[in-house]
C-alpha positions as CSV (number, residue, x, y, z in Angstrom):
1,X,0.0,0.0,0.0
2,X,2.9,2.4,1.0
3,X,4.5,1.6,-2.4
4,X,1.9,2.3,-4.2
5,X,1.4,6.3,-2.7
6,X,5.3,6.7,-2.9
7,X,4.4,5.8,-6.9
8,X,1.4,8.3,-6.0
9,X,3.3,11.4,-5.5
10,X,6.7,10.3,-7.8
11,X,4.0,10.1,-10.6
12,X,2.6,13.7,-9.6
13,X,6.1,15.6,-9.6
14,X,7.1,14.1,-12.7
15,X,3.3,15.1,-14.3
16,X,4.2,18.8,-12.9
17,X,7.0,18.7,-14.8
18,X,6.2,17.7,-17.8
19,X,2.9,19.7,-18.0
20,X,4.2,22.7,-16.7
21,X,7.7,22.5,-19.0
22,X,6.5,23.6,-22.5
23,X,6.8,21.5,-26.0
24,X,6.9,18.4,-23.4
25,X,4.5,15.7,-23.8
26,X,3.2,12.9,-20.9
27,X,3.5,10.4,-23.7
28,X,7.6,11.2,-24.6
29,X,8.0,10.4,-20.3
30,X,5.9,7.5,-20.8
31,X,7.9,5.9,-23.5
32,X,11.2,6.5,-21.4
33,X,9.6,4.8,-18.4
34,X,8.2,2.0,-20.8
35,X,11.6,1.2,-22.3
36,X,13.0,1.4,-19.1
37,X,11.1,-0.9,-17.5
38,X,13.1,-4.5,-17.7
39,X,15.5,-2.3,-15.6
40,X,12.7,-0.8,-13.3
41,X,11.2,-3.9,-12.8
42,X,14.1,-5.1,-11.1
43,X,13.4,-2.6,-7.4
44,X,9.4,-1.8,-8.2
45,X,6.7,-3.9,-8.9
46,X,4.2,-3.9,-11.8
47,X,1.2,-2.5,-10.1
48,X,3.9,0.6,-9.4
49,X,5.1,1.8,-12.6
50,X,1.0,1.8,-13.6
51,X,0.2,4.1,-10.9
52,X,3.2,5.8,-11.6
53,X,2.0,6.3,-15.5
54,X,-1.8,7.0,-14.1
55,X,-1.3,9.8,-12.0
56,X,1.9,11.3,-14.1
57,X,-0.9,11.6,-16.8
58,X,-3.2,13.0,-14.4
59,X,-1.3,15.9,-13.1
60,X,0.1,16.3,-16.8
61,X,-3.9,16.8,-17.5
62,X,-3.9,19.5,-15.1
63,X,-1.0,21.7,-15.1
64,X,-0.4,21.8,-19.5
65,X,-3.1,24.9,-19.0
66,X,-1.2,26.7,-17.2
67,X,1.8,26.9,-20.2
68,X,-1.2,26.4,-22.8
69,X,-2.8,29.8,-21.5
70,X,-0.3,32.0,-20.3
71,X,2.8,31.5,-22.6
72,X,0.3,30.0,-25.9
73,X,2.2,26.5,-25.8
74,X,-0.3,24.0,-27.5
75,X,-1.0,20.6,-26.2
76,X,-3.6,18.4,-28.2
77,X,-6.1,18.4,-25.4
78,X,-5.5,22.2,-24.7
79,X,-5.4,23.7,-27.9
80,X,-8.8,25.3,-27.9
81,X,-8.2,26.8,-24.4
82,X,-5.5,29.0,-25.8
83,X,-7.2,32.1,-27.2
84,X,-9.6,32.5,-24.3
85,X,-6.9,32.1,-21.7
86,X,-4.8,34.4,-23.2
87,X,-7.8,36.9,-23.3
88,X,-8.2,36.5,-20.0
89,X,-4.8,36.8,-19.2
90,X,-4.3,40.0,-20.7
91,X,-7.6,41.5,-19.0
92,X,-5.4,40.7,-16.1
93,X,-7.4,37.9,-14.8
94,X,-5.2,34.6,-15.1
95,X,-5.8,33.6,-11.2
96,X,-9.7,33.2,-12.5
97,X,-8.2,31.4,-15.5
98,X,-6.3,29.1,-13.5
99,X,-9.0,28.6,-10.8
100,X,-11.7,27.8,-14.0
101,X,-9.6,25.0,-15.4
102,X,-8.7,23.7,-12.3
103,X,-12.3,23.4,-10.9
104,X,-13.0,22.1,-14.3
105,X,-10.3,18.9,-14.2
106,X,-11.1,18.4,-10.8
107,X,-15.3,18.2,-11.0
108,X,-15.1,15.8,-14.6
109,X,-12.7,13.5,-12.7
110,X,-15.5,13.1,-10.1
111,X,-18.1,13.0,-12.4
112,X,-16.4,10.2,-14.5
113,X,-15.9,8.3,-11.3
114,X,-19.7,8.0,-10.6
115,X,-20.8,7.2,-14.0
116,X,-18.4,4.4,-14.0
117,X,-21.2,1.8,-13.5
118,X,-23.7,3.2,-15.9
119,X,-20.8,3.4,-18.4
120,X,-20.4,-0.8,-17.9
121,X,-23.3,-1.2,-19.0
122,X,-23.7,0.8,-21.9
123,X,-20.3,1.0,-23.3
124,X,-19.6,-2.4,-24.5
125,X,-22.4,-3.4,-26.8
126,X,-22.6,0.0,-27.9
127,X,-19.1,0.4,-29.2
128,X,-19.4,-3.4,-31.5
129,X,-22.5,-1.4,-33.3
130,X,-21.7,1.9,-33.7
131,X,-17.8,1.5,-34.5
132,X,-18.8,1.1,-38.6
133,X,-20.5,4.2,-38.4
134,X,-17.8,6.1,-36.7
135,X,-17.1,8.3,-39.8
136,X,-20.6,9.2,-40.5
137,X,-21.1,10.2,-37.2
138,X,-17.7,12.6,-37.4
139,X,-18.9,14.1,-40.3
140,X,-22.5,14.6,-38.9
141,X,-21.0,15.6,-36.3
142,X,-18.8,18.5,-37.8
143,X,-21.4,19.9,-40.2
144,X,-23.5,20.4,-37.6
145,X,-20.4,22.2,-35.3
146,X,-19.4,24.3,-37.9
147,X,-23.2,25.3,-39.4
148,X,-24.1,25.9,-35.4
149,X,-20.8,28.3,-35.0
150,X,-21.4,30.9,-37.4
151,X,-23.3,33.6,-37.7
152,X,-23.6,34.2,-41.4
153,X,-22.9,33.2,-44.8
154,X,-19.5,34.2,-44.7
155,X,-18.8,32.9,-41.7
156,X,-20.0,29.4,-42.4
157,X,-17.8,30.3,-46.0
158,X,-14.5,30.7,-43.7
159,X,-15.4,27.7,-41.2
160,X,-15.6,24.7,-43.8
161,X,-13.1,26.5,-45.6
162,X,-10.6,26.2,-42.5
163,X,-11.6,22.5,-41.4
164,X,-11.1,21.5,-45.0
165,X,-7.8,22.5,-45.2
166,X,-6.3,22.1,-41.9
167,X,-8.0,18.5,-42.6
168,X,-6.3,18.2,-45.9
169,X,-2.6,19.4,-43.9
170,X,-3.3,16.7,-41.5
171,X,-4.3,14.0,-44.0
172,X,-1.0,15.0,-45.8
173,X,1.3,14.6,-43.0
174,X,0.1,11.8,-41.3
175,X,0.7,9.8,-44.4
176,X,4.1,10.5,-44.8
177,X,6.8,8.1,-43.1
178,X,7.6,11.0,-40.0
179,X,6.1,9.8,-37.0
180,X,2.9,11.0,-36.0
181,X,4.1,12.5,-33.0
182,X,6.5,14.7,-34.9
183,X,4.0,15.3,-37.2
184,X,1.3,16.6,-34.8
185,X,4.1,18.6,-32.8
186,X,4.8,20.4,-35.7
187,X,1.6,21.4,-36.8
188,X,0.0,21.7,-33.4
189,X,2.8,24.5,-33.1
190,X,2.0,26.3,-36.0
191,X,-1.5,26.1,-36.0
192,X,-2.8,26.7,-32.3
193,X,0.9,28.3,-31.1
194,X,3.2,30.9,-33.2
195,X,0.3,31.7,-34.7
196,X,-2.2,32.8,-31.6
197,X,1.2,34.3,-30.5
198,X,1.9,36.3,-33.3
199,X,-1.5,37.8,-33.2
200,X,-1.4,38.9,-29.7
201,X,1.3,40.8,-30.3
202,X,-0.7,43.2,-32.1
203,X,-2.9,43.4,-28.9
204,X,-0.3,44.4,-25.8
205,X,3.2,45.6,-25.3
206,X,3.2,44.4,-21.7
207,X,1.3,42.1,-19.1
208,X,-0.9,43.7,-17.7
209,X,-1.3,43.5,-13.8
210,X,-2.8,40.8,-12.6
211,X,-5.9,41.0,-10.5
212,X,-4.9,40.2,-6.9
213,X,-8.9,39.3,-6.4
214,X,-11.5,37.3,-7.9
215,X,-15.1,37.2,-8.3
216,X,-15.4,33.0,-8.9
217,X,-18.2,31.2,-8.0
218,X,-19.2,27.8,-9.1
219,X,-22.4,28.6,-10.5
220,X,-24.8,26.6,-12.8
221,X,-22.3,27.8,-16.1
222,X,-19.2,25.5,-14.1
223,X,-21.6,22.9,-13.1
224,X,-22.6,22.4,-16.3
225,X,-19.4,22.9,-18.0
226,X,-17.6,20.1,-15.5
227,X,-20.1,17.7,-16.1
228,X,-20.0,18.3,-19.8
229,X,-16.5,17.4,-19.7
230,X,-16.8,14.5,-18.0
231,X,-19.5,13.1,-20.0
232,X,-17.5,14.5,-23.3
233,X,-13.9,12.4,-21.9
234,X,-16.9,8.9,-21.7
235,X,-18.2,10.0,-25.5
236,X,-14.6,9.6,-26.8
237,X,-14.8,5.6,-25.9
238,X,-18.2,5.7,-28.1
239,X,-16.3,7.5,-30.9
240,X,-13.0,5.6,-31.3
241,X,-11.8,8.2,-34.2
242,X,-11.8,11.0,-31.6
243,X,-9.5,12.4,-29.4
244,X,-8.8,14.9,-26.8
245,X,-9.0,18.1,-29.1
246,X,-11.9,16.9,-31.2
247,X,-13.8,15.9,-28.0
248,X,-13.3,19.1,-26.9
249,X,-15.8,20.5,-29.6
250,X,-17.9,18.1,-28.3
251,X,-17.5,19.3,-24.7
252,X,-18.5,22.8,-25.6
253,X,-21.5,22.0,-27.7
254,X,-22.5,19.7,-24.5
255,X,-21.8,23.2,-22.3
256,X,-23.8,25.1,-24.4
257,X,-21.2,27.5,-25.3
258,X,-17.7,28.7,-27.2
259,X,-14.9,30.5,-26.4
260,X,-16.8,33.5,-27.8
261,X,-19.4,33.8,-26.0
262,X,-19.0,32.1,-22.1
263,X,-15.5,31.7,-21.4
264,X,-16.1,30.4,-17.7
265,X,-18.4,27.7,-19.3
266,X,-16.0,27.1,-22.3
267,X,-13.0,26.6,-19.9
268,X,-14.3,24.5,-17.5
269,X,-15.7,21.9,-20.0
270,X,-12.4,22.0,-21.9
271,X,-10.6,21.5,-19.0
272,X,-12.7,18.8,-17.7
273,X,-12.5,16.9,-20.9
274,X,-8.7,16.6,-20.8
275,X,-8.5,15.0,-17.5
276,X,-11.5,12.6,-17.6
277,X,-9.9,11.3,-20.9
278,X,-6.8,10.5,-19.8
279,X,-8.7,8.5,-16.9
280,X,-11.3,7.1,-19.2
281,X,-8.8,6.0,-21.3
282,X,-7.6,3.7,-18.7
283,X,-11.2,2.3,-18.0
284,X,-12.1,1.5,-21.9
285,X,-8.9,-1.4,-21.2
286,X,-11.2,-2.7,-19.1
287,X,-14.7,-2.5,-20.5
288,X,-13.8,-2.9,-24.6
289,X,-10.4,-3.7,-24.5
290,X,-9.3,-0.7,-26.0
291,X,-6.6,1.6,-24.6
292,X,-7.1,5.3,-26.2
293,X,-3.9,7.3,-25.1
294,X,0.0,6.9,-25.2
295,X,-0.1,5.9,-21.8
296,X,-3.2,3.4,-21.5
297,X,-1.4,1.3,-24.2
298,X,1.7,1.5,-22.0
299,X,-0.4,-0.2,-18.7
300,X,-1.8,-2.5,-20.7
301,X,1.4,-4.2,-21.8
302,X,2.3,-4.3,-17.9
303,X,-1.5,-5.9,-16.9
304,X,-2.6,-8.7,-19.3
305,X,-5.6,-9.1,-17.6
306,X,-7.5,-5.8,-16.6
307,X,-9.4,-6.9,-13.6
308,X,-11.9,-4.6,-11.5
309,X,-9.7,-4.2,-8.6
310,X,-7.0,-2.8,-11.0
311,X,-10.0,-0.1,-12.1
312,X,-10.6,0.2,-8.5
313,X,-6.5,1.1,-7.7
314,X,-6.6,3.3,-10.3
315,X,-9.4,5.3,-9.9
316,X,-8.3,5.6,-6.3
317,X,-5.0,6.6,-7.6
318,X,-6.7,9.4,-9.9
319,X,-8.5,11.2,-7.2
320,X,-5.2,11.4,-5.2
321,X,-3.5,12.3,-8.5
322,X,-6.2,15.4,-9.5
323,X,-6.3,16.5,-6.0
324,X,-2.7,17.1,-5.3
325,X,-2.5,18.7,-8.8
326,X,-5.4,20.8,-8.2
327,X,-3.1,22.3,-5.2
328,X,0.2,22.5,-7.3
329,X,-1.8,23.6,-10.5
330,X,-3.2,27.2,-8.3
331,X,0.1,27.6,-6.4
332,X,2.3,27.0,-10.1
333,X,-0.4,28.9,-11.9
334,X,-0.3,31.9,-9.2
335,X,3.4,31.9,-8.9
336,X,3.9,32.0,-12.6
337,X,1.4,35.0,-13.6
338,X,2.7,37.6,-11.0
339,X,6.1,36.8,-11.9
340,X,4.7,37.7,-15.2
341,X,3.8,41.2,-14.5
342,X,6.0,43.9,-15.8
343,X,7.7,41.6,-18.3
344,X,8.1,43.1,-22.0
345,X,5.0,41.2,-23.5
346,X,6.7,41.3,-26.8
347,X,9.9,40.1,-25.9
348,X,8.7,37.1,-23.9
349,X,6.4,36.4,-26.6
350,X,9.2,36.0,-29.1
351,X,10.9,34.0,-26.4
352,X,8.5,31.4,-26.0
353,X,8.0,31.8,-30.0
354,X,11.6,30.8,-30.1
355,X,11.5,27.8,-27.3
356,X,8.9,26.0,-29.3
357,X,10.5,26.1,-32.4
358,X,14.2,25.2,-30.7
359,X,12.0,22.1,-29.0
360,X,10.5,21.6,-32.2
361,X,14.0,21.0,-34.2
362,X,15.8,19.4,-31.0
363,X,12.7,16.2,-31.5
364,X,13.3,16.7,-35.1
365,X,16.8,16.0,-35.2
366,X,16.2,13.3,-32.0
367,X,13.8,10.8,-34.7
368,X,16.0,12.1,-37.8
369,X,12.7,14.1,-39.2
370,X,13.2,15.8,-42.5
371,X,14.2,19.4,-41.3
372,X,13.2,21.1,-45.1
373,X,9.3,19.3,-45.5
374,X,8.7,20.0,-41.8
375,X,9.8,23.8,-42.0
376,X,7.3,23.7,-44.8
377,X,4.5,22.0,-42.3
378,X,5.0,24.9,-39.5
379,X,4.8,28.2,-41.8
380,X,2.0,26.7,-43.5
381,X,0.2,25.5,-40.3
382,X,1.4,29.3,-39.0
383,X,-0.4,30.8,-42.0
384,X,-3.3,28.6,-42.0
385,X,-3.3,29.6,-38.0
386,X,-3.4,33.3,-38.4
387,X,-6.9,32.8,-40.7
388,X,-9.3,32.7,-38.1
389,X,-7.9,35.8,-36.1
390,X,-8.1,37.6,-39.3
391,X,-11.5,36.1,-40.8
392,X,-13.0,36.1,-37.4
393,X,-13.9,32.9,-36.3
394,X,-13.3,30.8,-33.9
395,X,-10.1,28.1,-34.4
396,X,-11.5,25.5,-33.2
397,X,-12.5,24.6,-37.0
398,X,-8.9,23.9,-37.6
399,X,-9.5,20.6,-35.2
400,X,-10.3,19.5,-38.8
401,X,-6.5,18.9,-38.5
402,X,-7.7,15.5,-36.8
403,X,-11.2,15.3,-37.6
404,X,-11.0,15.2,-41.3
405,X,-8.4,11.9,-41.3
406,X,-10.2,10.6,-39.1
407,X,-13.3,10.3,-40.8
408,X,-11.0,8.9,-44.2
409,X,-9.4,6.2,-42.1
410,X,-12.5,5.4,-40.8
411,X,-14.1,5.0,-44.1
412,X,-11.7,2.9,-45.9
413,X,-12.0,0.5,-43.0
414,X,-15.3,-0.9,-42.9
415,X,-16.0,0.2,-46.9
């Protein structure tokens, strides 16, 4: 039992870490733990390095927003967080910003928890029937986003525009021989991070001071944004072609909002998708036999056979996991933004600008990535970034990045 809380708070530190240090993903420290693990195994046990992975990936969940909104560094289940954060940021309210995600992973976390047994039942035969129709249902599914999000003609022009070519980029890339985590770091940067960057530059020359107080209240808007997250995180184990970022346009059609219009509401739902995915994904091993993350596939080479007391440990493990990292996530977040204030906005901006791209290259030299083709992929991802700011609408049509290949793969497969 001891063991298994030391794993507890060594998988929380390092989960800090690599969601607070930007351009790193949970998945790259999963891989090292993975293919460290004949050595590993040697002083821990099995049931260890899987808590270790589960709540890692838990306080990863938590603290990316904190990066993702105040510096712009896009993660794939943060992306669409970005441009609201950083508006709140520079209205000088990032402590609300923090405290809104963080209620947000915290609540869906809970609410995943007690719709475990409801989830048992339904899941399984669900997912045999509706897994041939997955791409229908995508495309559905995105029509229906993209028709609901715009206001007028032109605006509806602009959306399918975007999703069709950030679908066609993505399509592109993911069927060349680079690995698909290069791949989606690359574009991810261009598309969700210089580019959102670049644009606020136009906006401030400085931080603005941060607003010491806080008028937050967890009102029917959060309520319904947490649980929408947590029911979005189980919808992603019905729709096997989606992932974080696409189930977060789920999440905020569920919330009954965008990043436009209720940012509380869009933020909280956002947030609470990212964490009760990353524990859902550990319970679909267990109900369908289907990990859906990095790290869920990692466990599930450890545990041949997923039993319910190994659900049990691990749900157990994810409360401690999102409750320490609620802690960390405020005191990080808090920390971080006043030791913002004052900073040339501009300069720090071109800073982080140039940390993601330095990342960027250091991974592409790491798998031996073409550096020419993928200089290409981030100034056209940069350009096709910019669009929306400039068009005005909202970027979370360029999930189409994901979306579109999704729905292709989907439909070669059972056609």
């Amino acid at each position: 039992m001891y063991e298994l809380l030391i794993a507890c708070f060594l998988g929380i530190l390092c989960g800090a870490i690599t969601g607070f240090v930007p351009g790193i993903h949970v998945n790259t420290a999963g891989a090292i733990v993975f293919a460290s693990s004949t050595f590993l195994l040697e002083f821990v046990s099995i049931e260890f390095l899987c808590v270790f992975l589960t709540t890692m990936s838990i306080a990863h969940a938590m603290i990316e927003f904190v990066p993702s909104m105040l510096l712009g560094v896009p993660e794939e289940g943060t992306v669409l967080s970005i441009l609201p954060g950083h508006k709140m940021v520079l209205e000088g309210r990032s402590k609300e910003a923090i405290r809104i995600v963080s209620i947000g992973g915290f609540g869906a976390i809970i609410v995943t928890i007690l719709l475990l047994p409801i989830f048992a039942i339904v899941l399984p035969p669900v997912q045999g029937v509706i897994k041939p129709y997955t791409w229908i249902i995508l495309l559905v599914v995105s029509v229906y986003l993209i028709y609901k999000f715009s206001v007028d003609k032109r605006t509806l022009f602009w959306s399918g525009l975007l999703f069709i070519l950030s679908g066609i980029l993505g399509w592109v890339m993911l069927q060349t021989p680079i690995s698909s985590g290069l791949s989606l770091m690359c574009m991810f940067t261009g598309l969700f991070g210089i580019s959102t960057i670049l644009f606020s530059l136009n906006d401030n020359s400085s931080i603005p001071h941060q607003n010491k107080f806080y008028d937050l209240h967890l009102d029917k808007d959060m309520l319904k944004g947490i649980f929408a997250g947590g029911t979005a995180g189980a919808i992603l184990g019905f729709l096997p072609g989606f992932g974080p970022a696409q189930g977060s346009v789920i999440a905020q059609e569920l919330s009954g909002g965008s990043e436009n219009d209720n940012t509380k509401n869009f933020l909280t739902s956002i947030s609470g998708l990212n964490t009760s995915d990353t524990l859902f994904s550990l319970v679909c091993i267990y109900l369908i036999g289907n990990p859906r993350s990095g790290i869920a596939v990692y466990i599930s080479y450890f545990i041949e056979t997923f039993t319910v007391n190994h659900l049990l440990v691990f749900s157990f493990a994810s409360l401690i996991a999102v409750s320490m990292s609620l802690v960390l996530c405020l005191k990080l977040g808090d920390s971080f933004s006043k030791l913002m204030e004052g900073i040339d906005y501009k300069k720090m901006s071109i800073g982080v600008i140039i940390l993601m791209i330095a990342i960027l290259y250091i991974f592409v030299i790491i798998y031996n990535g073409p550096i020419l083709y993928l200089t290409l992929t981030l100034l056209t991802s940069t350009g096709l970034g910019l669009l929306p700011h400039y068009v005005g609408v909202g970027k979370s049509h360029l999930m189409g990045v994901l979306i579109l290949p999704a729905m292709i793969i989907y439909f070669t497969m059972f056609m």
